[in-house]
C-alpha positions as CSV (number, residue, x, y, z in Angstrom):
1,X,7.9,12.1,-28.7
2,X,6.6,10.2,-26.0
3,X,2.7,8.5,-25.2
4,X,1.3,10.4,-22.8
5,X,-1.1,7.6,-20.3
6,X,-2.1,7.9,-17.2
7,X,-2.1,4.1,-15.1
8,X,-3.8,3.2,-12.3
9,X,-2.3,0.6,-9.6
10,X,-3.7,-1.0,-6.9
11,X,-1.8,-0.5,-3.9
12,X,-0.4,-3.9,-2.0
13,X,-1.1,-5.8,-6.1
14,X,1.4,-6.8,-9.0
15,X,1.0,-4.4,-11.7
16,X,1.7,-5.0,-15.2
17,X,1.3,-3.2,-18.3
18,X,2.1,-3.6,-21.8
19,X,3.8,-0.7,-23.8
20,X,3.8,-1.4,-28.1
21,X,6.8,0.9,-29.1
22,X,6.5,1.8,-32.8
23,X,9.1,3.9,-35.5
24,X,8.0,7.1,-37.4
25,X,5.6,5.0,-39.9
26,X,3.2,3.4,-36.9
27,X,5.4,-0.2,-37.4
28,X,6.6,-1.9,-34.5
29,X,10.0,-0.9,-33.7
30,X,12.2,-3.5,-33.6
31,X,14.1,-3.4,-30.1
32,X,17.0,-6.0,-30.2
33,X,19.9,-4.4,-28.5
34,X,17.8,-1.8,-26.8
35,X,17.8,-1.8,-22.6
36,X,14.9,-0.3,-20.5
37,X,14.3,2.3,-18.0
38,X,11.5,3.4,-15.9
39,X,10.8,5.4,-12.4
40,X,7.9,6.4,-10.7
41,X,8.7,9.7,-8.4
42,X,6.1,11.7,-6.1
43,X,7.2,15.0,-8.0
44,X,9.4,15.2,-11.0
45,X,12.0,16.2,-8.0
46,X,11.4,13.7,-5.7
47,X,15.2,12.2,-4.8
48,X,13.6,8.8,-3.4
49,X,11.9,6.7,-6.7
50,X,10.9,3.2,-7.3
51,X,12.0,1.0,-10.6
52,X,9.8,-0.1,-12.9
53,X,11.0,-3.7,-13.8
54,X,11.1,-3.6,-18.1
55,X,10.9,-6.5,-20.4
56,X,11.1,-7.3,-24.0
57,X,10.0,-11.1,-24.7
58,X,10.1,-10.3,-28.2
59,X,11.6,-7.6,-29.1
60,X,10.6,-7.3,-32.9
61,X,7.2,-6.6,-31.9
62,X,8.1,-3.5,-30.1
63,X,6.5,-4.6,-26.7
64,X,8.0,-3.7,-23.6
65,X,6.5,-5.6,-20.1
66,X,6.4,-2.7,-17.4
67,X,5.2,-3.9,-13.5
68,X,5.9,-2.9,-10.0
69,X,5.4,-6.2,-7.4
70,X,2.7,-6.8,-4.6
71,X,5.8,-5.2,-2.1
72,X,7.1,-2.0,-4.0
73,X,3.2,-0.8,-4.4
74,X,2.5,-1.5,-0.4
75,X,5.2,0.4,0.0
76,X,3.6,3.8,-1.6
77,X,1.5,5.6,-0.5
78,X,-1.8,5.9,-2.3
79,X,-2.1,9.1,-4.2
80,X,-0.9,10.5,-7.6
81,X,2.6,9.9,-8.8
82,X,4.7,10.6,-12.4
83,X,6.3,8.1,-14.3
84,X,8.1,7.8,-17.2
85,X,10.0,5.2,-19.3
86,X,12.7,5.1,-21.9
87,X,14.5,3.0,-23.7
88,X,18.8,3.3,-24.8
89,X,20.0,1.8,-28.2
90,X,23.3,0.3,-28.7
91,X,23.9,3.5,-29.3
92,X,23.6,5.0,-26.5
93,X,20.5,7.3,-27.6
94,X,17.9,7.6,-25.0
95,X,14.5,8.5,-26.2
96,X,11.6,8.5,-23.8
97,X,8.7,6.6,-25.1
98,X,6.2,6.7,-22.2
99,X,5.0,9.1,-19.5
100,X,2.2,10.5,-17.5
101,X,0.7,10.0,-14.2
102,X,0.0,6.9,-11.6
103,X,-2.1,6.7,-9.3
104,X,-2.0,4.5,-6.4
105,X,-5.4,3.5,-5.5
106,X,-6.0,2.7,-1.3
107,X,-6.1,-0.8,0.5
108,X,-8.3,-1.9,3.0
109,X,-6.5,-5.2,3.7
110,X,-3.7,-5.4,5.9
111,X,-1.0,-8.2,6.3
112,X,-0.1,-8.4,10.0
């Protein structure tokens, strides 16, 4: 079953997040061989989406890198979005470990 958090990002910013994946006994799940998946949509229909970029540095410690760069969060606009992420086994299982809501928070600053 998946976390359930809500994230804030600042729009026009880098955003990154950490996300500590762990088995059925709270132990970090050990994610060699596993890819990574992740979209933020408007609604849960929304056809257009934008990628999370996902990352494991070290995979036997369960953590998985999330972020969005300075240009795809200027390109939202600022309001409330759903997310989710899962991750695939060399086995082709997909289990979703991460969802919830984002919100884009407003820019004053402009680049012209």
């Amino acid at each position: 079953m998946a976390i359930y958090a809500n994230l804030t990002v600042d729009q026009g910013s880098d955003f990154t997040s950490t996300v500590s994946v762990v088995d059925a006994l709270n132990a970090p799940l050990d994610l060699t061989g596993y890819t990574f998946r992740g979209q933020v949509r408007k609604t849960y229909t929304s056809s257009t989406a934008v990628d999370f970029t996902l990352i494991s540095n070290a995979p036997l410690t369960g953590d998985i890198l999330l972020s969005l760069s300075s240009a795809q969060t200027a390109e939202m606009k600022a309001g409330r979005y759903h997310y989710d992420v899962e991750i695939v086994s060399a086995g082709n299982t997909v289990t979703r470990v991460l969802e919830g809501q984002l919100e884009v928070t407003p820019r004053a600053t402009r680049v012209v």
